[in-house]
N, C-alpha and C positions, 0 to 999 in steps of 0.2 A: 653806743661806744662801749667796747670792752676793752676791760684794765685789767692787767694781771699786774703778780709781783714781779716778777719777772720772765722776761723773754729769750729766748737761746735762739740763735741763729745759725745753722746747722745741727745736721742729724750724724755727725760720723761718732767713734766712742767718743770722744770728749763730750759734744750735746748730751749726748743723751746719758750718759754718767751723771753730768750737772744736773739733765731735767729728774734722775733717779732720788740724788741726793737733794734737791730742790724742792720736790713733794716731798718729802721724809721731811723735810725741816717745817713743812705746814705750810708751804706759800703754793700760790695759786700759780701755774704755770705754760707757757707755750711754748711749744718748739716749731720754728718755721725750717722744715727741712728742703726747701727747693721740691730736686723731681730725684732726689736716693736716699735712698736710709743707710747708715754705715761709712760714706764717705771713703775715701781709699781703702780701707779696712776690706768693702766691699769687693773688691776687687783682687783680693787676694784668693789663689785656689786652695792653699792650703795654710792654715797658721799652726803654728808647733811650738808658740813658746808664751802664749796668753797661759798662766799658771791655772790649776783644773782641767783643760782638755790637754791634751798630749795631742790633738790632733781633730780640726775643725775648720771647715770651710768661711771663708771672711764674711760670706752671705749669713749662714747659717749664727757664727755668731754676733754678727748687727742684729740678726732679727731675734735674736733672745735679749738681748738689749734692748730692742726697741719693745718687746711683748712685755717686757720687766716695767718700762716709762709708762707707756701705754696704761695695765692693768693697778698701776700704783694710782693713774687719772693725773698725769700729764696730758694736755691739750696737743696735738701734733698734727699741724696742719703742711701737706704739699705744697707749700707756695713759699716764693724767694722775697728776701726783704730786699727794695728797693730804693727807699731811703729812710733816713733816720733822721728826728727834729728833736731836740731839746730846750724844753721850754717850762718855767718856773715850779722845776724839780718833778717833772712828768718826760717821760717818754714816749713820742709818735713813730711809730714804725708801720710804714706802710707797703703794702704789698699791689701786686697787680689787681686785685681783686675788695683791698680790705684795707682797714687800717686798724691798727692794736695802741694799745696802751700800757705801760710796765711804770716801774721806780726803777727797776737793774734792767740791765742789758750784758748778758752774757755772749761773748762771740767766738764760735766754732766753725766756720766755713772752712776751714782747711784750705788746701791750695791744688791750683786746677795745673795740669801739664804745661811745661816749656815746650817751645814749638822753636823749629832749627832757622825759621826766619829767611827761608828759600821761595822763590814764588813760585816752583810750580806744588810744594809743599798743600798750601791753599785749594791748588786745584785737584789732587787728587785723593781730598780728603773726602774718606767714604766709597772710596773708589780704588785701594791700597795702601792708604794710608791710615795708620792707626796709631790712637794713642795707650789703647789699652787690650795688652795681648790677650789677658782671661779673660774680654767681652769678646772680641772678635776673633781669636785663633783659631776658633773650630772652622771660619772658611775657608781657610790655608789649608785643608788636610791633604798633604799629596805633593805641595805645593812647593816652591822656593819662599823663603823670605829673608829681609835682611832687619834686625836689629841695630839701632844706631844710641850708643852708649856705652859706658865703661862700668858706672855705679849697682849697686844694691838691685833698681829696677829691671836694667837690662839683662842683667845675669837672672835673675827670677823669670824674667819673661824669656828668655832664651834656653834655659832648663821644662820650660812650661813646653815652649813650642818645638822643641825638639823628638815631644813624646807624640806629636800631631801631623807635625809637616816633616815632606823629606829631606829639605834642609835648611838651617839657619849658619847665614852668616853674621857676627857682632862686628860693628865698626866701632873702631876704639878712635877718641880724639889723641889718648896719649900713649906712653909706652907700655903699658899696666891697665890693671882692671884696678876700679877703686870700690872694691864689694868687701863685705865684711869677709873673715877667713872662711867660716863655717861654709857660705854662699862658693866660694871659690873651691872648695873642696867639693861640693858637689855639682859645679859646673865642670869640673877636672873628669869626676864619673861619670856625668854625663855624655860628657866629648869622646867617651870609649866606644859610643852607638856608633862614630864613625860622621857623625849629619851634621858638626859644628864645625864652623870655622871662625875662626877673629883674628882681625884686620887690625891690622896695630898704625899706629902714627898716621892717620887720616879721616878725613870729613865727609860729607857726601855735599856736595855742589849743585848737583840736578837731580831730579826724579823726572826718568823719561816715562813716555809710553804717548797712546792715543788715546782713548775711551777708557783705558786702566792702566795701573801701575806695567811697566818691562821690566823696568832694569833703574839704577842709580847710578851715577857718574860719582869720582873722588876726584879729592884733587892732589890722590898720586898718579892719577890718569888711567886708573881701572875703574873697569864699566862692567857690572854684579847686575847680572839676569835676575828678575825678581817678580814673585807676582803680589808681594806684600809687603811695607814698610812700617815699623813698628818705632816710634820714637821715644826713647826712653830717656832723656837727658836731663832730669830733674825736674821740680816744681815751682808752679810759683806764688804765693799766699794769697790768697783769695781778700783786700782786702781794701779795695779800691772804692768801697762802700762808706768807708770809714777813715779815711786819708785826713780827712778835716777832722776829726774829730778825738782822736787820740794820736798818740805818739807811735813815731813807726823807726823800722830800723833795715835802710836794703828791703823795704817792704814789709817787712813783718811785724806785727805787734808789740812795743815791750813791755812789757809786768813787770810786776814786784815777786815779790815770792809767794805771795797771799793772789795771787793771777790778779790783781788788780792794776789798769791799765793808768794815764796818765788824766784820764778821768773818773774821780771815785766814785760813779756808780755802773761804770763799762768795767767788765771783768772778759779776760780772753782763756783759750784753754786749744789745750791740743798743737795741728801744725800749723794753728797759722800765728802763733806767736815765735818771737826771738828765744831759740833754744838750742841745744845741744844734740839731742835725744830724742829721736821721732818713731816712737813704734807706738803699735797699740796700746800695750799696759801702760805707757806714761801720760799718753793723751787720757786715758781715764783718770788717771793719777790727777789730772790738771784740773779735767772736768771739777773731779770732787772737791779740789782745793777752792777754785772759783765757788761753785755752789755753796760751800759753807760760808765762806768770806762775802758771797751775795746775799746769803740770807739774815745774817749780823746786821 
């Protein structure tokens, strides 16, 4: 039976901020990071506003974060927590493989893709359908694709794959793009390549094709050749783990200000808690709050 003081569940910046500040405070530590290090972070091609780089890959810095956890002698193990028991002021969390033991329970799982809830959606995932344009864009290159969203993700992912494939269309649900300014000014320079298009006031309905993606049906009744569909339509908290066990909101975690949850020795951080403000430097911001308020 091994006991730590506490367990982090999730590897994206928040985890591993907490598991950073968590060894500094002297307690004994585990990070159950599933199968990624970084969590969304990861998935970004480029970050330009984490304060010190002007400019670094979301890979690149998870894994200075993770090398930082790591060499401090945090525990970090690849496997998913599967459930959680609390029982006379001890914590059981157990994995597919394993079972642990804490006093805190820190939680970072962040949150996994909204999916458009279409059925052939289902079927041709892995087969043009995607949720994540920096893991799979490079097989588009040459290619059609269509983007389906309005916000922060679609416009990133549509500025990304514009530089790869020969062209991206955005399906807007509403009349506007809802991306910050910055994002919108250079999806504006982007669109000067001449390979964008955005579709304003419409859905996509079907995803055709045989063996692969064709084309998407709307339902303004145009039908967009396509040999790749990139779903961007927000997230959704990864927290279904813990439904019974603290307080939630529309799914997400709530805290105090101190990240501590409606159970006092579950602390949450990052995006899968009820918040405002979801970037990188706040989820570490969150991480560290938790960590200190769990190591008290």
């Amino acid at each position: 039976m091994e006991k730590f003081d506490t367990i982090i569940i999730g590897a994206g910046p928040a985890g591993l901020t907490a598991s950073i500040y968590s060894v500094r405070a002297g307690k004994k530590v585990l990070v159950l990071a599933g199968d990624m290090i970084g969590g969304q972070a990861s998935l970004s091609s480029v970050v330009e506003n984490y304060p010190g780089f002007e400019k670094i890959t979301g890979v690149e810095l998870a894994m200075k974060m993770y090398s930082q956890a790591s060499n401090l002698g945090a525990t970090i193990v690849y496997e998913k927590a599967i459930n959680i028991k609390y029982d006379n002021k001890i914590f059981e969390v157990a994995t597919p493989s394993s079972t642990f033991f804490a006093h805190n329970i820190i939680l970072s799982m962040g949150a996994k893709a909204r999916h458009l809830g279409i059925p052939a959606e289902e079927k041709f995932v892995g087969r043009g359908v995607g949720y994540c344009a920096i893991c799979d864009g490079g097989l588009y290159k040459g290619k059609d694709v269509v983007i389906v969203g309005g916000g922060d993700s679609a416009v990133e992912d549509t500025i990304y794959l514009s530089n790869l494939v020969n062209k991206v269309t955005m399906i807007v649900r509403k009349g506007e793009l809802k991306c910050q300014h910055y994002l919108f000014e250079e999806l504006m320079r982007a669109k000067e390549k001449g390979n964008i298009e955005i579709v304003y006031n419409a859905n996509v309905v079907d995803i055709l094709g045989d063996n692969v993606v064709s084309s998407v049906k709307l339902d303004n009744g145009q039908t967009i050749s396509c040999q790749g569909v990139f779903i961007a339509i927000g997230r959704i908290p990864d927290t279904d783990l813990v439904k019974d066990l603290v307080e939630l909101d529309k799914g997400y975690i709530v805290c105090n200000e101190n990240m501590q949850t409606s159970h006092p020795h579950i602390f949450a951080c990052g995006d899968v808690r009820k918040k405002e403000v979801r970037q990188i430097i706040t989820a570490c911001a969150d991480g560290a709050v938790a960590a200190t308020f769990a190591s008290k």
